[in-house]
N, C-alpha and C positions, 0 to 999 in steps of 0.2 A: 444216172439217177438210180438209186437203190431204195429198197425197199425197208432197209434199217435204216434210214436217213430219216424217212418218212417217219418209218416210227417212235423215232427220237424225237420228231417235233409235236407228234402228238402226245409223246409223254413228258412235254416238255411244256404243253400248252400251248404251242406255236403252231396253231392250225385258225382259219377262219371257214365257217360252213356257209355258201351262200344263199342267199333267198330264194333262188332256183332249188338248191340240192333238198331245203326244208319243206319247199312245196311241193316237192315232187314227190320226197322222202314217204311225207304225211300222207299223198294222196295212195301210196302201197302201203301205209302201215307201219311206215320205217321211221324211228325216233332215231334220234342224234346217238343214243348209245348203242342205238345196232351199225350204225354206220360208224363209230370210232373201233365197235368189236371187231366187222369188217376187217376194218386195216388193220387192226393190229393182230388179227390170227388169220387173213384171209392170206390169197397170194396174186401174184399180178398175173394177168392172162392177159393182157392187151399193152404191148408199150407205144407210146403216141411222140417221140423225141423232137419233132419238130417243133413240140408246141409242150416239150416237157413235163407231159401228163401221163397217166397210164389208169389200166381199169383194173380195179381190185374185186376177185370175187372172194364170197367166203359165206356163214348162213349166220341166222341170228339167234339166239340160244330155243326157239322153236324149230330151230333146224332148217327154218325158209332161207333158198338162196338168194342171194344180194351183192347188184355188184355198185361199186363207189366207185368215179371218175375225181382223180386228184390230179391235182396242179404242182409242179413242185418247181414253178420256173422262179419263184422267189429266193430259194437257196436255203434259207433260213428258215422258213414255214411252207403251210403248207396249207391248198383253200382246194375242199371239198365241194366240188364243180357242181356232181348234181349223182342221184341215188335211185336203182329201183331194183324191181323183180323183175330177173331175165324173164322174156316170154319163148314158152317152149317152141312157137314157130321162127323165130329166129336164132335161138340156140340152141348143141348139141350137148345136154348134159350140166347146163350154162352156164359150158364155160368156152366152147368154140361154137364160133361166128359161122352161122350157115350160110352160106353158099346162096345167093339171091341166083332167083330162076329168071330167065332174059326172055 
């Protein structure tokens, strides 16, 4: 899975955002075009290959960071899973996954 793959399908139209990713999006503030800015100037920090997703961070032209979980197990498109604002006790910088305390 690459990252220009992905964003061939978004500039291709070949993406679906699901009712999660808008719910979620809305409830941080996050519109469908912060989350298309996202991917297509953000970069991956998380690859998920088992399940052929991966986490895209990148900010939205207020400079807020935001990261987007994509699916790209279709091949040909590409379904925006779900969207927010890292929280700074879970990540460093956020863009790495802190280290949960046991």
């Amino acid at each position: 899975m690459e990252i220009e793959a992905i964003r061939a399908c978004i500039r291709k139209g070949n993406f679906y955002i699901t009712d999660h990713a808008l719910t979620e999006g809305f409830k941080d503030g996050i519109s469908v075009t912060d989350m298309l800015h996202v991917i297509r100037t953000g970069k991956v920090i998380e690859w998920y290959p088992t399940t052929q997703r991966c986490l895209v961070y990148g900010h939205n032209t207020d400079a807020i960071p935001i990261h987007v979980v994509v699916d790209f197990s279709a091949g040909r498109s590409v379904d925006i899973v779900t969207t927010y604002i890292p929280q700074r006790d879970q990540w460093l910088k956020s863009q790495i996954r802190k280290k949960r305390k046991r």
